[in-house]
Structure formats: C-alpha cells, structure tokens
N, C-alpha and C positions, 0 to 999 in steps of 0.2 A: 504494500500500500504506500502510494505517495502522500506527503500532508504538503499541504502548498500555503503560503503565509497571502492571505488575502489583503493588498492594500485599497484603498486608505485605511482600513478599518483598525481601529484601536485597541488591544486587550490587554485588561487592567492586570499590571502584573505591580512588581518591585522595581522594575527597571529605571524608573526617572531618581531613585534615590540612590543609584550608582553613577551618577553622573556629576562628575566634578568640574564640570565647566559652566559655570551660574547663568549664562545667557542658552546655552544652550538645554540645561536642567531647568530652567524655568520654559521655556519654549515648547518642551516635551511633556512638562507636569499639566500647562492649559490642555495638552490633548488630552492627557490618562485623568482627566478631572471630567472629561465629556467622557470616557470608554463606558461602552455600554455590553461589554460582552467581557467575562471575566474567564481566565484559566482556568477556573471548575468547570465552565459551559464548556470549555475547547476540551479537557478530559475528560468529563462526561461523554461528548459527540465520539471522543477517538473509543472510547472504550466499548460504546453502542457498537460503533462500526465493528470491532474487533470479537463483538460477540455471537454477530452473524454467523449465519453457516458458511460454512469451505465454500460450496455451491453455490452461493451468491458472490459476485463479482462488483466490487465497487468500485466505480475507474475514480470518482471525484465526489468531494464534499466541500460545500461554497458555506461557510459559516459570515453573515452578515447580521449589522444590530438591525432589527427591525424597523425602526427611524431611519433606517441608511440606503440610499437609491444607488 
C-alpha cells in the first residue's frame, strides 16, 4: 500500500513546536491552529485500510477536512 501526503491539507500533529526559526514556526503554527484533521483520523483511516481483506485491492485513499474543496 502507498500512503500519499495530501496537500494543502493540514494534520494537526507536534511539528510547529520543532521549529526553531520564529518567523517561520509562527507561519506554520497559523496553519496547524486551522488543521482540521488530526493523526488519530490518518491512523484510524491507515488501520481501516489495513484490516480489509487480502482480496480487496486498495490503489488510493484521498483523506481531506470536510470544509476543504
């Protein structure tokens, strides 16, 4: 299975609080302040997928926030 990282779309992780460049860790905290889709949603999705049977074939999963066109 491939997992493909969906942009623009934002998931609310730790990451902006590894970032030690203050113009750019503020820059990236406005996005992860709007993320509407958290790393329990993306490991729940992977785990679904994963529980399928052999016999289903899953080429792609599009994970987007529901607000997001």
């Amino acid at each position: 299975m491939r997992v493909t990282l969906i942009e623009p779309g934002v998931v609310a992780t730790e990451l902006p609080t590894h970032i030690t460049h203050a113009e750019t860790r503020e820059g990236v905290g406005r996005l992860y302040d709007q993320a509407e889709v958290t790393a329990d949603d993306v490991a729940e999705v992977i785990a679904f997928a994963l529980s399928r049977p052999r016999r289903l074939a899953i080429n792609e999963i599009l994970l987007r926030p529901a607000g997001q066109f």
